[in-house]
N, C-alpha and C positions, 0 to 999 in steps of 0.2 A: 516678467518678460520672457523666459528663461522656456515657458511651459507652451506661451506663444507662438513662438518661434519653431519651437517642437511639432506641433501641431500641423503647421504649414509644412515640413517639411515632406517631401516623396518619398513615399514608401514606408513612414513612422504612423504607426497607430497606438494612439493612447489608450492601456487595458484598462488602468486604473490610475486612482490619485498618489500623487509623491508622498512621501514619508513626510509626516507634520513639518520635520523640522529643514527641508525643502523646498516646502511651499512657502509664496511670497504672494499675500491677497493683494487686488488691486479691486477698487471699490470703482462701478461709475454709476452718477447719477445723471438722474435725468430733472429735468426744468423747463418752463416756458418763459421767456422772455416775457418781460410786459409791455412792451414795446412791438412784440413780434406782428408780421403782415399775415402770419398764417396761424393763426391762433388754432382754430379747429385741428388741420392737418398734424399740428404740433402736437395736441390733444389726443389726438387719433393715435398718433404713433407712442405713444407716451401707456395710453388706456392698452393698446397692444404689447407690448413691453410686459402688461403684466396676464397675460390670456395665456391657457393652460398649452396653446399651439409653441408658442414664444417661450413659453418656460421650458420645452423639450427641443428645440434647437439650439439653446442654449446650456441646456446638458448635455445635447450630442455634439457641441465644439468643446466639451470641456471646462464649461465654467460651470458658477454654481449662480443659479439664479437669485435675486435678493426679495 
């Protein structure tokens, strides 16, 4: 949460990652409901999550893609 919070703040730009023993992974997944009304769109964003666009917005906030 720690690296989070960093990130948002004004005026801090992250050069690099913290020292191993600093970092604190946070894992999120992704799932469609089976139940879900948007099944496709759910899909959609899900197939997108893993497109080479998405994997470099998501190194340029600072996380690691899965």
């Amino acid at each position: 949460m720690f690296l989070s919070n960093v990130l948002i703040a004004p005026g801090v730009e992250l050069v690099g990652p913290f020292p191993g023993d600093l970092q604190q992974e946070l894992v999120f997944t992704s799932a469609i409901a089976a139940d879900t009304k948007e099944a496709e769109a759910a899909k959609a964003l899900v197939d997108y999550l893993r497109t080479p666009a998405a994997t470099a917005l998501i190194k340029a906030a600072g996380m690691t893609p899965g």
